[in-house]
C-alpha positions in Angstrom: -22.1 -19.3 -33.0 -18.2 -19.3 -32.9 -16.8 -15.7 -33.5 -13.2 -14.8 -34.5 -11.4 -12.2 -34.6 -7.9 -11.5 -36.1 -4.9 -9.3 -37.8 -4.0 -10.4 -40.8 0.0 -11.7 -40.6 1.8 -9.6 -42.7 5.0 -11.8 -42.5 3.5 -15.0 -40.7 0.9 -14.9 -42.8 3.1 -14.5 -45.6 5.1 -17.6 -45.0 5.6 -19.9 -48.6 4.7 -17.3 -50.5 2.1 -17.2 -53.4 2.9 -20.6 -54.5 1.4 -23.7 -54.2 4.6 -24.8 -51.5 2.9 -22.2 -48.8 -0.1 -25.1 -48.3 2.2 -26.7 -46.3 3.3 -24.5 -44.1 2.4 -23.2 -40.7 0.1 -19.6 -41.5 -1.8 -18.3 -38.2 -4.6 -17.3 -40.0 -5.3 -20.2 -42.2 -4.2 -22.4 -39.2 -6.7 -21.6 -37.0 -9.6 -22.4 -39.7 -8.0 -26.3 -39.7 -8.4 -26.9 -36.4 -10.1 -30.0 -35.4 -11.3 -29.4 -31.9 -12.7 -25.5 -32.8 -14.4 -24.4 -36.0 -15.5 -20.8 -36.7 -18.5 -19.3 -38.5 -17.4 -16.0 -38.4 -14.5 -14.8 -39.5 -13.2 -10.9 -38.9 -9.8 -10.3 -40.8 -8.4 -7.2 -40.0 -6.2 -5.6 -42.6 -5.2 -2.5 -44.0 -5.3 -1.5 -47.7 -2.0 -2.0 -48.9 -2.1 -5.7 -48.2 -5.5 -6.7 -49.9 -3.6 -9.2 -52.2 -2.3 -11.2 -49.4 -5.8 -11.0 -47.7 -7.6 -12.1 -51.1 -4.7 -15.4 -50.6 -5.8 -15.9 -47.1 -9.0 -15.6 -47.6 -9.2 -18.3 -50.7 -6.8 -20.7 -48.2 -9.2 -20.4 -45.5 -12.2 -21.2 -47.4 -10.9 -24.2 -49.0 -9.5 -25.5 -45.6 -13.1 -24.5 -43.7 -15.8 -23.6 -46.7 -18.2 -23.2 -43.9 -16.3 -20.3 -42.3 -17.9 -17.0 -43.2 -14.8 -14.4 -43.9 -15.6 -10.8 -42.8 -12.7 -8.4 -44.0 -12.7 -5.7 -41.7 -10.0 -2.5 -42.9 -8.2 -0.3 -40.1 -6.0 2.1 -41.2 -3.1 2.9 -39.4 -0.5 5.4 -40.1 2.0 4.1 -37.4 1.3 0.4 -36.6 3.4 1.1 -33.4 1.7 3.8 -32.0 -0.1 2.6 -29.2 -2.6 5.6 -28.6 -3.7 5.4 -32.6 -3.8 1.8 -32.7 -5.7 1.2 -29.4 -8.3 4.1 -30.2 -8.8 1.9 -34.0 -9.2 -1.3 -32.2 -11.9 0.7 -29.7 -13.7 2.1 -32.5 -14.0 -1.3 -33.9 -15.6 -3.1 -31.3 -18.1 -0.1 -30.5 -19.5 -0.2 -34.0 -20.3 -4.2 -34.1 -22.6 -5.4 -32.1 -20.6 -8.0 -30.0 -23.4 -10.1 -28.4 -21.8 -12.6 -26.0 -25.4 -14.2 -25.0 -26.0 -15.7 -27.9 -22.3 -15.6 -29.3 -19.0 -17.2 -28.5 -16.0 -14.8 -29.2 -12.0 -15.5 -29.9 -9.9 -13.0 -30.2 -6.6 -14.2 -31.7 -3.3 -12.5 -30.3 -0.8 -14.4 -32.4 -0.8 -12.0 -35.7 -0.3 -8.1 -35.8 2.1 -6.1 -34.2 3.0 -6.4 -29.9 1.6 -3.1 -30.0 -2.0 -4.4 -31.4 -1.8 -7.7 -29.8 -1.6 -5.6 -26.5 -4.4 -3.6 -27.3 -6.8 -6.5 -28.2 -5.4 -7.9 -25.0 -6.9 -4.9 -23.1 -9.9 -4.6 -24.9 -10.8 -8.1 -24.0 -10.0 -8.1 -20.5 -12.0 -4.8 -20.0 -14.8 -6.7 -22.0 -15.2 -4.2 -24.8 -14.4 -7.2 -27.1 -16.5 -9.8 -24.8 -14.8 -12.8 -25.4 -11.5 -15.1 -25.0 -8.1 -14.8 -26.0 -6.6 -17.7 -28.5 -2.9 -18.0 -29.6 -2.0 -20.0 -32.4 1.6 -21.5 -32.4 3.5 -23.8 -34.9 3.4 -27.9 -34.1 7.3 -29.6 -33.3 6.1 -32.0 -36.4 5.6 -29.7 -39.2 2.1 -29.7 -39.1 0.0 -27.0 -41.3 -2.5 -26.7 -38.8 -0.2 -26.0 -35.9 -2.0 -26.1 -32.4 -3.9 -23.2 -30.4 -4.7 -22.6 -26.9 -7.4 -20.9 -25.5 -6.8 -18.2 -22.8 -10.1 -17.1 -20.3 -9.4 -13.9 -18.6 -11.7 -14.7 -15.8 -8.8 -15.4 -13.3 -11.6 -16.2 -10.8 -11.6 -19.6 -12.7 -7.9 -19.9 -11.9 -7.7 -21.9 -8.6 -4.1 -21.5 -8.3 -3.6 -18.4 -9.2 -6.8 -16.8 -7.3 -4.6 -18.5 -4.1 -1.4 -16.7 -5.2 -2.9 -13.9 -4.9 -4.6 -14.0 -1.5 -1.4 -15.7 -0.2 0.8 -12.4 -2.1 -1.8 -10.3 -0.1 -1.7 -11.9 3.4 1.9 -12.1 3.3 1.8 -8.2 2.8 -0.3 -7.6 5.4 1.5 -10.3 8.4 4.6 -8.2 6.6 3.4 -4.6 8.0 2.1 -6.4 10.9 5.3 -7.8 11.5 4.6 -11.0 11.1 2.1 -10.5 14.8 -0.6 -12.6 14.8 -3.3 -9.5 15.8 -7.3 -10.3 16.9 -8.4 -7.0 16.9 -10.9 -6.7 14.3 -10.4 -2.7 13.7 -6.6 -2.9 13.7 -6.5 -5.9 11.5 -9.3 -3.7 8.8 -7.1 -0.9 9.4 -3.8 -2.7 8.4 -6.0 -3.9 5.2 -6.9 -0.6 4.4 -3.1 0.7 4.9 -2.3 -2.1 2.5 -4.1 -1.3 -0.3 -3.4 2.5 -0.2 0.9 1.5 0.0 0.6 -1.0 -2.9 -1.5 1.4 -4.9 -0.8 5.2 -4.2 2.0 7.5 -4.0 -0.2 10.1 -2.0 1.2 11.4 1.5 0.1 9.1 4.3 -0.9 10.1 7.6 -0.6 8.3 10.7 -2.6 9.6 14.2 -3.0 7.9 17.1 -1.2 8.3 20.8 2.5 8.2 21.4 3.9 4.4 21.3 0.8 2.7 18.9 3.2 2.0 16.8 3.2 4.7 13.8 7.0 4.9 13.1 7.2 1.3 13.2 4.6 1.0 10.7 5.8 4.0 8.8 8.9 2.0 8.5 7.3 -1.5 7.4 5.3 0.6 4.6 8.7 1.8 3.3 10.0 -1.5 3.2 6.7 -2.9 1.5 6.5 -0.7 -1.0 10.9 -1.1 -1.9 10.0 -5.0 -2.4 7.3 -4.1 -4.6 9.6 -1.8 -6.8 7.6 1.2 -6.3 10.6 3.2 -4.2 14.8 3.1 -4.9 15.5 5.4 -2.6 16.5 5.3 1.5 13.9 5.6 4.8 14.8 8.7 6.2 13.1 9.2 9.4 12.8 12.5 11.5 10.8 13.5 15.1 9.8 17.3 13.9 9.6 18.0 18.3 13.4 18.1 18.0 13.2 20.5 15.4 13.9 24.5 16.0 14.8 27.3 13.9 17.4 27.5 11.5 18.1 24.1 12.4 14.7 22.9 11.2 15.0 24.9 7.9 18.7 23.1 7.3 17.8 19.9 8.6 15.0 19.5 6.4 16.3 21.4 3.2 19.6 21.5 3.4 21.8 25.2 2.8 24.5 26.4 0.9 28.0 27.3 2.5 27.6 30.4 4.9 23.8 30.9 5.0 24.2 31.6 8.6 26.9 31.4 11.1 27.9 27.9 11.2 27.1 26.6 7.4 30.9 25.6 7.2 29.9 23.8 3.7 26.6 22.8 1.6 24.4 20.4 3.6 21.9 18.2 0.8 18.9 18.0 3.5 16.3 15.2 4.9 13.9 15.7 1.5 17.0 15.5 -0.8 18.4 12.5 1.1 15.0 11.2 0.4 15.3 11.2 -2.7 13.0 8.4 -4.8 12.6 7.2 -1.4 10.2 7.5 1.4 10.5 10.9 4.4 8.4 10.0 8.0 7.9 12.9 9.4 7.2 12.1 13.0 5.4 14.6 15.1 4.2 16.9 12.2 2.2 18.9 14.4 5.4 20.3 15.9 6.8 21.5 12.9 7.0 25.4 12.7 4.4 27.9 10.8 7.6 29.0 8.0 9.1 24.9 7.7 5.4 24.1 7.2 5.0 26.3 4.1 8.3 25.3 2.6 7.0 21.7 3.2 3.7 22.0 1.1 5.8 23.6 -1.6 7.9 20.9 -1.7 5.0 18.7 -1.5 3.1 19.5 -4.2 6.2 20.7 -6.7 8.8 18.5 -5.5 11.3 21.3 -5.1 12.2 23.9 -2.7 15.2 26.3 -1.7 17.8 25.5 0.6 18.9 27.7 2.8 21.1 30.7 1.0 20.8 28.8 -2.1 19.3 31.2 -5.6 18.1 27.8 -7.2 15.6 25.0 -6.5 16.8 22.1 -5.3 14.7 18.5 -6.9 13.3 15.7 -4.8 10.6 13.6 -5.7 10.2 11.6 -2.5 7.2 10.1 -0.8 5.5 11.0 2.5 3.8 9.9 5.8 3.6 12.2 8.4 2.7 11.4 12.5 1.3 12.8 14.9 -0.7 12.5 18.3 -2.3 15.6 18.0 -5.7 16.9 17.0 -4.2 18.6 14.0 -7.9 19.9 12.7 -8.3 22.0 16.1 -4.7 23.2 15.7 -5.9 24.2 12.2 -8.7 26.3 13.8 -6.3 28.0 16.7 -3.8 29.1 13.3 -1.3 26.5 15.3 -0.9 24.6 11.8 -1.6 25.7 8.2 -5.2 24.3 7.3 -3.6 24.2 3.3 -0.7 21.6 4.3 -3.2 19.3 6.7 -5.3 19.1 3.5 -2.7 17.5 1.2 -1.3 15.1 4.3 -4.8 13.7 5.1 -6.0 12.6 2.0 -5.1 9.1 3.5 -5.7 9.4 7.5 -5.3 6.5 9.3 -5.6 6.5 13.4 -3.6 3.7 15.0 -5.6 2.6 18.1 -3.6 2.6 21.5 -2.7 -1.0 23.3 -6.1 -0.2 25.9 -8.0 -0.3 22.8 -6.8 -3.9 21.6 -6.1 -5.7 24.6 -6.8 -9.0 22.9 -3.1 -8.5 20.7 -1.2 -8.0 24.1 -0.5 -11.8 24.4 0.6 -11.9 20.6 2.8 -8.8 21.0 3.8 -10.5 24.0 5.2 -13.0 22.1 6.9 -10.1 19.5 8.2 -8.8 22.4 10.3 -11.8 23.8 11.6 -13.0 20.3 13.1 -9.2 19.9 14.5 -9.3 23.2 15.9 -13.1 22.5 17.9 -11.8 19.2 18.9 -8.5 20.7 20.5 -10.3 23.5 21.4 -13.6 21.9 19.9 -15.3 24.4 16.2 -16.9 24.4 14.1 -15.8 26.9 10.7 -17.7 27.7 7.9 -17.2 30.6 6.8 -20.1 32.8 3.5 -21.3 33.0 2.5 -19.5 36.1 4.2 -16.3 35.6 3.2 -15.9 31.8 -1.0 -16.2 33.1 -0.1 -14.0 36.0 1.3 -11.1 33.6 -1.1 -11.5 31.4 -4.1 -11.4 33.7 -2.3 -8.0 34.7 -1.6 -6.9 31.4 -5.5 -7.4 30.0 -6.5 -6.1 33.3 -9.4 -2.9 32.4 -7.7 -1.0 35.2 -4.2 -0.8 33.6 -4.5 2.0 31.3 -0.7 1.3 29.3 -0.1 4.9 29.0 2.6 4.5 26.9 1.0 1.9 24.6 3.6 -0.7 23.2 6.7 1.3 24.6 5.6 0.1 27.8 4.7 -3.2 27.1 8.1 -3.3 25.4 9.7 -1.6 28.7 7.8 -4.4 30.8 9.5 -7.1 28.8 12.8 -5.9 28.7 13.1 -5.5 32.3 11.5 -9.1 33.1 13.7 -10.7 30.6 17.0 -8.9 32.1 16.6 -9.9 35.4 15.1 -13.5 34.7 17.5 -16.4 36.0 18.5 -18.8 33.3 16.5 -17.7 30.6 13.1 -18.4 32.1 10.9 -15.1 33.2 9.0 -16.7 36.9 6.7 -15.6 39.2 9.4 -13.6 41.1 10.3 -11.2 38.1 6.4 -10.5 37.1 5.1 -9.6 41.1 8.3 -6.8 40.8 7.1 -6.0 37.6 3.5 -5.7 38.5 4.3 -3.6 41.7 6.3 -1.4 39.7 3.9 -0.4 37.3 1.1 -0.4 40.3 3.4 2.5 41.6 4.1 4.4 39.3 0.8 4.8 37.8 -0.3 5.2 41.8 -2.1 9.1 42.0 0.9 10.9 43.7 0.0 12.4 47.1 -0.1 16.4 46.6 -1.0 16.0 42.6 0.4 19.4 41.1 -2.2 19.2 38.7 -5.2 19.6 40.9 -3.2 22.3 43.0 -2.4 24.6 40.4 -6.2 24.4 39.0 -7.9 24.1 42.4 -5.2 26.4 44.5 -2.8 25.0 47.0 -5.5 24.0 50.0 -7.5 21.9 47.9 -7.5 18.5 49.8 -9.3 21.1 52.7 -11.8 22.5 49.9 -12.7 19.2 48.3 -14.4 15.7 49.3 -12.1 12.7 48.4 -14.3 11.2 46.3 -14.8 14.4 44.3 -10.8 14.8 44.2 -11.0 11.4 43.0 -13.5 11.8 40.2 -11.5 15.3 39.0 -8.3 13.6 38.7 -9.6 10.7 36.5 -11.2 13.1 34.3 -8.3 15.4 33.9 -6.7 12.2 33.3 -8.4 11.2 30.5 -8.9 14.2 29.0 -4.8 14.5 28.9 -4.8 11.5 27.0 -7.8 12.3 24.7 -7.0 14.2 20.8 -10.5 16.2 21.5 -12.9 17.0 23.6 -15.3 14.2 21.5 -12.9 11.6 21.9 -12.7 12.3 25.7 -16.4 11.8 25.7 -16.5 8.6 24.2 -14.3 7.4 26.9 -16.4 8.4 29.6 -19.8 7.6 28.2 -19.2 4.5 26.6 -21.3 2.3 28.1 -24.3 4.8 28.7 -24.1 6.6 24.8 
């Protein structure tokens, strides 16, 4: 059985008049009972009382056209016809008091009739199924034509070949775009950057980023800034700050601006980092850093989007969004009273921890790749490997004993440094052996480690066995490099746990 479901027109509907001239003429809701291709057995005509004379017309005009049709006039009373909370709520109450059956049923629900205000409610009500059926739009014919045409519109946008691949190609280029267009393998950085994606497109909740220094987090803070601009959701500037370089006074003023003598040296007003942030996005780099007294100011600001300058009587505005970095463990630093447990609360509600370039050796050739290209247009000259020094680097590079300490930054270091002394644009075997020695060397235990001799004492070589020495320094090693003691653990049971 064909179901329909319909306002009444109050002008469309009204077109001709009461005269016989209005048989004519294109009416939605007498159109749509002349169709050829579709006919109807039910009928619900929405209305309101003041218009039962034109619905009687309608009525009698549909039933000669379509005597079959079965017309159900359904009233709805609505004080403001514009009001989208009243007339939504009417049109909800509606289809929870019919029995809409879609198994046995076929259901139209026609958006050309009624206000934009109701047409966008039935709209809603259809796609979230409450009225279970499709949307049909009635429009007038070039020739004149009483019955006009219609088209049929199914909100099941699975069905939509084309558009479904819109939107997964709208959705990979978002993710290659925080990527930066890298071509990654790792399977926990790619679900991460997935996961990242979702959260930028669809929240305005502060964002933190963990993971060890040069992973990448104020890069990526950066590409979510620039996501979320092309997507409208921000107006405002990147402002970008490393809280390690922040003391003081200074770190009160830098971040919230004063007013004109609020200490020595406030020559004149200074806005501050959160006001320059303004309907834009604040990376906080290094949170952990941050001071006891800026951290308070900071949740304040956070959660009312205002806060007091230095010297100044009244709150300053700034409704800006957030992500915060760090390579600390900030929940320990929590426990030790190192950083307010109340602030790491609101900062985490999206934690995401960037893994280090040890952990995803298999994207070291693509960011290889990244890394030559941003050499090339920084030096306006295009650099390339050959053959036999390319596989020699990167034999070093995915090497298990090469720890890349400093993650990308060395890997960037690395190419920068082959590509400047390469001959003629071509990185060769000459450049990546000095390269390889280099980084041999300097990651070489130093003879007389200061470490080991200011836990051990001074005579410690005469105390210890080598291979003890040796075993010491690797875990002090790791542990240096570890957030906490489980993630240390995990390093050095990973095979065995």
């Amino acid at each position: 059985m064909n179901i329909l479901i319909s306002f009444l027109g109050l002008t469309l509907d009204r077109r001709g008049g009461y005269g016989p001239g209005r048989k004519g003429v294109w009416r939605p809701s007498v159109a749509l009972a002349m169709q050829k291709n579709i006919t109807f057995d039910k009928y619900y005509l929405i209305y309101q009382t003041p218009f039962e004379s034109l619905r009687d017309q309608v009525i009698a005009d549909i039933h000669e056209v379509s005597p079959q049709t079965e017309v159900i006039p359904e009233i709805i009373e609505l004080t403001d016809p514009w009001d989208f909370e009243e007339v939504y709520t009417k049109l909800y109450d509606f289809s929870r008091s019919h029995d809409f059956s879609d198994e046995e049923n076929d259901y139209y629900i026609h958006i050309t009739t009624g206000t934009h205000v109701a047409q966008i409610c039935l709209f809603l009500l259809t796609e979230s199924r409450h009225l279970p059926g499709k949307l049909i739009q009635s429009n007038p014919s070039p020739d004149g034509n009483a019955a006009g045409t219609c088209s049929i519109i199914d909100l099941d946008l699975s069905r939509y070949d084309m558009l479904a691949r819109r939107f997964a190609m709208e959705r990979k280029n978002d993710l290659d775009f925080l990527k930066s267009g890298i071509p990654t393998k790792n399977k926990q950085f790619n679900e991460l950057i997935e996961t990242i994606e979702r959260v930028a497109i669809r929240s305005k909740d502060p964002i933190l980023l963990t993971g060890p220094t040069g992973a990448g987090k104020s890069q990526l803070a950066g590409k979510i800034y620039e996501l979320k601009k092309l997507n409208g959701q921000l107006k405002g500037e990147f402002v970008s700050v490393n809280c390690a370089t922040l003391r003081g006074d200074q770190a009160m003023s830098i971040l919230f601006g004063h007013r004109k003598g609020a200490f020595t040296g406030a020559a004149s007003d200074r806005a501050g980092l959160l006001k320059t942030a303004d309907k834009g996005l604040l990376f906080l780099d290094e949170i952990g850093e941050l001071g006891l007294d800026e951290q308070a100011m900071l949740l304040h600001a956070i959660e009312e989007k205002r806060f007091f300058p230095l010297g100044a009587d009244v709150e300053t505005e700034s409704d800006f969004e957030l992500i915060c970095g760090t390579n600390l463990d900030l929940e320990s630093a929590a426990e030790r009273g190192e950083f307010r447990s109340d602030l790491l609360a609101r900062i985490n509600l999206w934690d995401f921890t960037l893994p280090g370039l040890a952990d995803r050796r298999e994207d070291i050739e693509p960011n290889l790749e990244y890394e030559l290209s941003r050499f090339s247009a920084k030096s306006g000259k295009h650099i390339t490997f050959n053959k036999e020094a390319r596989e020699a680097f990167l034999k070093f590079a995915l090497d298990p004993e090469h720890l890349w300490k400093g993650n990308f930054r060395d890997l960037n270091a690395s190419i920068t440094r082959m590509a400047t002394l390469s001959s003629g644009g071509r990185i060769d075997m000459a450049c990546v052996d000095q390269e390889i020695r280099r980084s041999r060397q300097k990651s070489a235990p130093r003879p007389g480690n200061a470490l080991l001799a200011r836990i051990l004492g001074a005579d410690y070589k005469e105390k210890y066995d080598l291979f003890e020495l040796a075993q010491l320094e690797k875990v002090i090693e790791v542990c240096r490099n570890s957030r906490s003691r489980a993630e240390a653990g995990k390093k050095f049971f990973a095979v065995s746990r």
